[in-house]
C-alpha positions as CSV (number, residue, x, y, z in Angstrom):
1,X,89.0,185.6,79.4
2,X,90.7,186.9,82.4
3,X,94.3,188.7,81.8
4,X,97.1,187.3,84.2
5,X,100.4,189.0,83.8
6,X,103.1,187.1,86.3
7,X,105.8,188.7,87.5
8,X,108.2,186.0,87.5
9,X,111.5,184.6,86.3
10,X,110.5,180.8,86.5
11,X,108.0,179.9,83.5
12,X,106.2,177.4,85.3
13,X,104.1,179.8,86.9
14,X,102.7,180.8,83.6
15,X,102.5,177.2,82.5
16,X,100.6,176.6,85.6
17,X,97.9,179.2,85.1
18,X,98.0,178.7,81.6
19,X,97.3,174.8,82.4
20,X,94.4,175.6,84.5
21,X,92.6,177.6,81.6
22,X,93.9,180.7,82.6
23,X,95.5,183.9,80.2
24,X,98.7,184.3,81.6
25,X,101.4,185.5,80.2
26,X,105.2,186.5,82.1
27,X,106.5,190.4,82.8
28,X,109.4,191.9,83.8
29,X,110.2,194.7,86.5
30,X,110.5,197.1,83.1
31,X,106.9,196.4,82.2
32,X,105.8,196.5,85.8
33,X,107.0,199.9,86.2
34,X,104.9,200.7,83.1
35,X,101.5,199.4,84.1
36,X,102.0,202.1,87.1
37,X,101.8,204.4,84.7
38,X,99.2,203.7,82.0
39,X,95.4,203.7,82.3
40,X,95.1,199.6,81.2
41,X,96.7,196.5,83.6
42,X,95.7,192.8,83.5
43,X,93.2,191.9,86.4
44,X,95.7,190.2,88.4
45,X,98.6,190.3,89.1
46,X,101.2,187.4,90.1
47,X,104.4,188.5,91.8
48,X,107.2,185.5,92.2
49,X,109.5,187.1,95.3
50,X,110.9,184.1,96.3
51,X,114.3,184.1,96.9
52,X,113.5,188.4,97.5
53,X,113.6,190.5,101.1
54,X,111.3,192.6,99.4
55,X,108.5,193.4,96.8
56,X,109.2,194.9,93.8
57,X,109.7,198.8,94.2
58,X,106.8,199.7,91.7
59,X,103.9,197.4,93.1
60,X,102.7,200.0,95.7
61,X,102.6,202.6,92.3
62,X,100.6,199.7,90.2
63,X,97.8,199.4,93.5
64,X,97.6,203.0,93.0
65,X,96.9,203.6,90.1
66,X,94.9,200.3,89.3
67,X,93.2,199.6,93.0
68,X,90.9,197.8,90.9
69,X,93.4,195.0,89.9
70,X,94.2,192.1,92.3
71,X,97.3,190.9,93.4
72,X,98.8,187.5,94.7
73,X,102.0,186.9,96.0
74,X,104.1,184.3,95.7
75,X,106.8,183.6,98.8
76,X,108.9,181.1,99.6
77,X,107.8,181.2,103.0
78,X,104.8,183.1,105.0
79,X,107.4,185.8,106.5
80,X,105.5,188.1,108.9
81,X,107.6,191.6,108.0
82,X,106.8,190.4,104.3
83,X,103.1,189.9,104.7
84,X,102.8,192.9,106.4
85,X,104.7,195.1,103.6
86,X,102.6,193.2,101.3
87,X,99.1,194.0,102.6
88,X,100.3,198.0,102.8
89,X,100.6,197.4,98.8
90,X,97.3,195.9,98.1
91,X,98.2,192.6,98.0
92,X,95.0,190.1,98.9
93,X,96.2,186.5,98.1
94,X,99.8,184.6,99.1
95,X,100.9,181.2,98.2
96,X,103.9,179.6,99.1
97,X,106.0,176.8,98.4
98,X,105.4,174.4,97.5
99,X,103.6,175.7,94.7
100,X,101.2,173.6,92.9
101,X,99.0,174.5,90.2
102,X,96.0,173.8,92.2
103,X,96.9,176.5,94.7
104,X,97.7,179.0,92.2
105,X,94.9,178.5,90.7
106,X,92.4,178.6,93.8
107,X,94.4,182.1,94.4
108,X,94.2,183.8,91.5
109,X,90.4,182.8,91.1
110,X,89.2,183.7,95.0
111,X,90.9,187.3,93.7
112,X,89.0,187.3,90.3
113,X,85.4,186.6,92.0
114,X,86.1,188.7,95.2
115,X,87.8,191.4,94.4
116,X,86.5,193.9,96.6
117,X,88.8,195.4,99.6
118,X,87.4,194.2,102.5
119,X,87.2,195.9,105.8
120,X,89.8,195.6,108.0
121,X,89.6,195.4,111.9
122,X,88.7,198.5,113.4
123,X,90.4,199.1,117.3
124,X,89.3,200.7,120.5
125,X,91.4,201.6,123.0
126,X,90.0,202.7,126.5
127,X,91.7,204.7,128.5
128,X,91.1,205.6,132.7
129,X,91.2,208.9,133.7
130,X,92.8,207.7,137.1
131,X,92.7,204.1,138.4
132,X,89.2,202.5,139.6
133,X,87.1,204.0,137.1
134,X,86.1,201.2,135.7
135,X,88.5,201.7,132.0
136,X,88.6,197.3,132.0
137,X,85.2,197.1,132.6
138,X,84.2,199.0,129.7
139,X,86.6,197.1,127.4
140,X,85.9,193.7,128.7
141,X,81.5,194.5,128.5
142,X,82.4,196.3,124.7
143,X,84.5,193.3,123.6
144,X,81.9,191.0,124.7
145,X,79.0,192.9,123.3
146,X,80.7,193.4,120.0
147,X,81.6,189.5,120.0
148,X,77.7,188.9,120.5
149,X,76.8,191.0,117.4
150,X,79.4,189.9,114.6
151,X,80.2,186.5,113.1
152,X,83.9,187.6,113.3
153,X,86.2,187.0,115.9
154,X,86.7,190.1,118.7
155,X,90.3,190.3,120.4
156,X,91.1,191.9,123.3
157,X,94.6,192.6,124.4
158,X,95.4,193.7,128.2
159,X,98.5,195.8,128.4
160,X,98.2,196.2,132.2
161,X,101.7,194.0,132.0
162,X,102.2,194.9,136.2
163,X,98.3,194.4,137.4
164,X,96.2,193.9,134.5
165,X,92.6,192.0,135.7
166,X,90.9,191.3,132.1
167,X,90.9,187.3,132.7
168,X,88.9,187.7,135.9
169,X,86.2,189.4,134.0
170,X,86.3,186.1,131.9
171,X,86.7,183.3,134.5
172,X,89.5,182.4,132.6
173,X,93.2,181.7,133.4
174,X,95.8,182.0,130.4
175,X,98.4,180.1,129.3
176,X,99.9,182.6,127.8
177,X,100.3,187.0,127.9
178,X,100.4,190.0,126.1
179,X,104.3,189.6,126.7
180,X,104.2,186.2,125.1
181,X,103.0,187.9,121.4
182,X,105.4,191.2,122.3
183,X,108.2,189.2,122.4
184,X,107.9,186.4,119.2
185,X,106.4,189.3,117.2
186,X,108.1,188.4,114.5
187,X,106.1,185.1,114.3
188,X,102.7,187.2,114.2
189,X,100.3,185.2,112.0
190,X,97.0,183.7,111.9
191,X,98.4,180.1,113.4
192,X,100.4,182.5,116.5
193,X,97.6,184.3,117.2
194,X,95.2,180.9,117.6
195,X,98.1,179.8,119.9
196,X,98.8,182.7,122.1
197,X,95.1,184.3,123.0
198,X,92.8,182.6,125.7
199,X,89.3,181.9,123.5
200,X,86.2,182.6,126.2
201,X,83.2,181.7,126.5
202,X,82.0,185.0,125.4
203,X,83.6,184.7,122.2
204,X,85.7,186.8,122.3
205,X,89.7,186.3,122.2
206,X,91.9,187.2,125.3
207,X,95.5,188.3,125.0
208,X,95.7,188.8,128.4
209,X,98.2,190.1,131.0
210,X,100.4,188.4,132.5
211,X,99.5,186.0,135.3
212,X,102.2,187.4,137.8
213,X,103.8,190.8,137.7
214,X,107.1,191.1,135.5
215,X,109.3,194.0,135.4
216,X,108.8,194.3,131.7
217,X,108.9,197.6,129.3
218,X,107.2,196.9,126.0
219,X,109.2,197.9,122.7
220,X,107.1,200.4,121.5
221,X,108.0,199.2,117.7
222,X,106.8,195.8,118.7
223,X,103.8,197.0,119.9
224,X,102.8,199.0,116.8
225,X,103.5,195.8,115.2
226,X,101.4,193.8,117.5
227,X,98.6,196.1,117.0
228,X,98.7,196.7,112.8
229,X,98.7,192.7,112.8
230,X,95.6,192.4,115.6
231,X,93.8,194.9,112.8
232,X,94.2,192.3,110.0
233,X,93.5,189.3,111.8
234,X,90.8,190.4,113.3
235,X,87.4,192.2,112.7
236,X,87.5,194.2,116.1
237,X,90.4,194.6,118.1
238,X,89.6,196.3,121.9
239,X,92.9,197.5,123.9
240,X,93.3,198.0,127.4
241,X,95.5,200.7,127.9
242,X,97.8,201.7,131.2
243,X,97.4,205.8,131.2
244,X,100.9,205.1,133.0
245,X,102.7,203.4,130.3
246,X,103.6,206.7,127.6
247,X,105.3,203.7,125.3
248,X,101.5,201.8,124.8
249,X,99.9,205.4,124.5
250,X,102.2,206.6,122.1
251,X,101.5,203.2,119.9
252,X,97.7,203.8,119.0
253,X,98.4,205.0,115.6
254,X,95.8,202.2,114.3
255,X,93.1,202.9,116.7
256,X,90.0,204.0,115.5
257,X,88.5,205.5,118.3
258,X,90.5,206.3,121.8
259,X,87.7,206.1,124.8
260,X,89.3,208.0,127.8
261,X,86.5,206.9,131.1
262,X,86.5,209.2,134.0
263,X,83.8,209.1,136.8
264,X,82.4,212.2,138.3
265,X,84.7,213.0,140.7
266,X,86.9,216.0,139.8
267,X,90.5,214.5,140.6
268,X,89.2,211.9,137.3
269,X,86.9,214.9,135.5
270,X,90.6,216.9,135.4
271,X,92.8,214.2,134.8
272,X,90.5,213.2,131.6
273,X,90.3,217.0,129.9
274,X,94.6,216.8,130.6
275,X,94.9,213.4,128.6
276,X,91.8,213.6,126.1
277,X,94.0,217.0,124.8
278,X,96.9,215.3,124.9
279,X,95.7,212.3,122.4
280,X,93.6,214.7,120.2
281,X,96.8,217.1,119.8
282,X,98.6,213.4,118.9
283,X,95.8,211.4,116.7
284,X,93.1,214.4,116.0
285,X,90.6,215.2,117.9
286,X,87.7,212.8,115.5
287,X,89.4,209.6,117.1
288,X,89.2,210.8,120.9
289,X,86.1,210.3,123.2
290,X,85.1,210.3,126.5
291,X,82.5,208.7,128.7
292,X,81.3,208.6,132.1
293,X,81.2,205.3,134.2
294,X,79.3,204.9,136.9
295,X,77.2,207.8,136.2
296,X,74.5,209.5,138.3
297,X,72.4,212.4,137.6
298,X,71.8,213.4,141.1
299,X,75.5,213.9,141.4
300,X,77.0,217.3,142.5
301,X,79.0,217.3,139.4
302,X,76.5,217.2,136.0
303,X,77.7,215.8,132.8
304,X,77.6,219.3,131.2
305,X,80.2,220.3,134.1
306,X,82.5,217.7,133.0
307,X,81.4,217.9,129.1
308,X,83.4,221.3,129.7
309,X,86.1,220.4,131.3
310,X,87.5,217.8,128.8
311,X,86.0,219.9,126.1
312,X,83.7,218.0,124.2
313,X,81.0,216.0,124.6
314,X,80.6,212.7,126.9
315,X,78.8,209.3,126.8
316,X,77.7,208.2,129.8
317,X,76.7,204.8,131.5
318,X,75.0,204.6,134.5
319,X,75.8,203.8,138.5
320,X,74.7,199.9,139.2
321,X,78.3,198.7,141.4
322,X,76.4,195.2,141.9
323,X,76.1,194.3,138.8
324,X,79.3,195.0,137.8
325,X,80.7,193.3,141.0
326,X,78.7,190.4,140.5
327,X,79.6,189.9,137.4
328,X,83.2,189.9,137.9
329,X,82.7,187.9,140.8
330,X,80.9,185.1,138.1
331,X,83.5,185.8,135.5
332,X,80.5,186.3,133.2
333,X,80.6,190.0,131.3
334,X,77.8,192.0,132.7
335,X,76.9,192.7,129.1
336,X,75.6,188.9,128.8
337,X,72.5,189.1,131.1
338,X,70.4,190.4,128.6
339,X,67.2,191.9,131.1
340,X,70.1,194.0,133.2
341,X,69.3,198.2,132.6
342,X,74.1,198.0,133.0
343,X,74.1,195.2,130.5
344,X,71.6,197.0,127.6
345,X,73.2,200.8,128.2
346,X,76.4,199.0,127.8
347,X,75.5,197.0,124.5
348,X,74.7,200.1,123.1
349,X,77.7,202.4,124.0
350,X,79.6,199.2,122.5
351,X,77.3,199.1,119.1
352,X,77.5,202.9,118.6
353,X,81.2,203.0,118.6
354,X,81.7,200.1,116.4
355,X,78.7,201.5,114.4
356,X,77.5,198.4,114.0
357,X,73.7,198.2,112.5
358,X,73.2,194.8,111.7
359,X,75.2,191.4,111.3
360,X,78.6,191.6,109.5
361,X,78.8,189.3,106.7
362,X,81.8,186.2,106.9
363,X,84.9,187.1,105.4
364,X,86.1,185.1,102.4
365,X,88.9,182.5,102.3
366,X,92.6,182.8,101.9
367,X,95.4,183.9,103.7
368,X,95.7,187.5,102.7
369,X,91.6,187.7,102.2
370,X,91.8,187.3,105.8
371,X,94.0,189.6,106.8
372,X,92.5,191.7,104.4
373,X,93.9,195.5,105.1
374,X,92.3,198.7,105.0
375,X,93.3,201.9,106.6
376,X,90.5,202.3,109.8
């Protein structure tokens, strides 16, 4: 029979599992600290913190030496800045008040049969070299193509606060900005995040810029937030990044991969090898790439020119303006006519960066399940 140990100074908890035909039995802080330390722990693991600003010093040291045992939390209310310091511990389940056995017991068991860490969101960021090289286009048609090839939701947020153009590339007009989520960050959830993003036909979800210009500087703490909670919530998280704004630059510590696009021209071919260096030197060089937009083979400048320049190799996708203006014209990603040589060389670029081989399977249930947290 399963082993429950709960974390708790109110019984009913363990009368509650106990109830539901569960082996539960209560712990104190004491024998918390000494699970951390010894080669045997119960499967899960129930911590009571209501009433608590924070979990119990010794639960990240139990995740790491028993990653195999699952925890649920229970809260007296679903805090942000606590489900966030939770999910950095390990936990995968939260319930709170008011508790009823029923829920504890649906917790506890969705841990027990899945209790496998599930991926969490991976995040591109794209990056142009100068402006008009086509940086939104690429994270619009890679949004949009990943959205196409994964059951899961794709976000992408437009931090082009002053001019951003990402809901053109949709046809759609937001209700709400990227300034909107900055600035009730502390209300990041699953619900806030349904409430604040534009949901396109595409399928993918738009935190877009802001409809008029706004002389706003983003918070570069709230921004890291914004982005660590985008990675739970969501399977694939694309960025649109301002090279101009060093606050948003300086906040890709989640990203997986950091596209910097340039075009051929050597103004864009320089300014790409300056800022690719600078983001390697900050995040490694393994998480920093480069492509060509617009690219041409007949063009004075070849791709092995620019491949040394920014000092490593480049993706490229090729020259056809049209389509792309067209496109944006029709609010319809490019990446959606499905007979178009843009649209297929772009589907690609976007599957090869996600690595994505075949259909990702639905995530399980559950609040933390959800936001289930891995380090990308």
């Amino acid at each position: 029979m399963p082993q429950i140990a709960v974390l708790t100074r109110d019984d009913r908890l363990v009368d509650m599992l106990r109830t539901s035909g569960l082996k539960a039995s209560a712990i104190d802080g004491a024998e918390l600290a000494r699970y951390a330390r010894i080669t045997e722990a119960p499967q899960v693991l129930v911590v009571d913190v209501r009433g608590e600003d924070q979990l119990p010093p010794s639960l990240a040291a139990f995740r790491r030496q028993h990653n195999g045992a699952g925890v649920v939390l229970v809260v007296s209310a679903l805090d942000p800045r606590l489900m966030l310091e939770a999910m950095r511990a390990g936990a995968s389940e939260c319930v709170a008040e008011p508790v009823s056995a029923k829920t504890l017991d649906e917790a506890v068991r969705r841990v027990l049969t899945n209790n496998v860490p599930q991926p969490a969101g991976q995040l591109f960021a794209f990056i142009g070299a100068k402006g008009g090289v086509g940086a939104s286009t690429l994270a619009v048609n890679t949004a949009a193509a990943l959205g196409r090839t994964s059951s899961n939701q794709v976000l992408l947020i437009d931090f082009h606060v002053h001019h951003g153009d990402t809901a053109l590339f949709f046809g759609v007009e937001p209700r709400f900005s990227v300034l909107d989520a900055l600035d009730n960050i502390h209300r990041a959830d699953e619900s806030f995040f349904a409430g604040v993003v534009e949901k396109t036909e595409a399928g993918v979800h738009l935190l877009a810029s802001p409809s008029r210009p706004r002389a706003a500087v983003i918070d570069p703490k709230r921004a890291r937030t914004l982005l660590e909670s985008a990675a739970h919530m969501y399977r694939v998280t694309v960025l649109d990044v301002p090279r101009s704004d060093p606050t948003v630059v300086d906040s890709l510590d989640q990203a997986t991969t950091i596209v910097v696009v340039t075009s051929q021209e050597i103004t864009s071919i320089h300014s790409a090898g300056r800022i690719a260096e600078m983001l390697r030197q900050r995040y490694g060089p393994g998480r920093v790439k480069v492509v060509i937009n617009r690219f041409q083979r007949d063009a004075v400048i070849a791709r092995e020119d620019v491949e040394r320049v920014v000092g490593a190799g480049v993706k490229h996708i090729p020259s056809d303006y049209a389509s792309a203006l067209d496109a944006l014209n029709t609010g319809r990603p490019v990446v959606l006519e499905a007979d178009n040589r843009l649209a297929k060389s772009l589907a690609t670029f976007a599957k090869d960066l996600a690595g994505v081989t075949r259909e990702q399977a639905p995530r399980p249930s559950g609040v933390l399940a959800r936001l289930a947290w891995r380090r990308a």
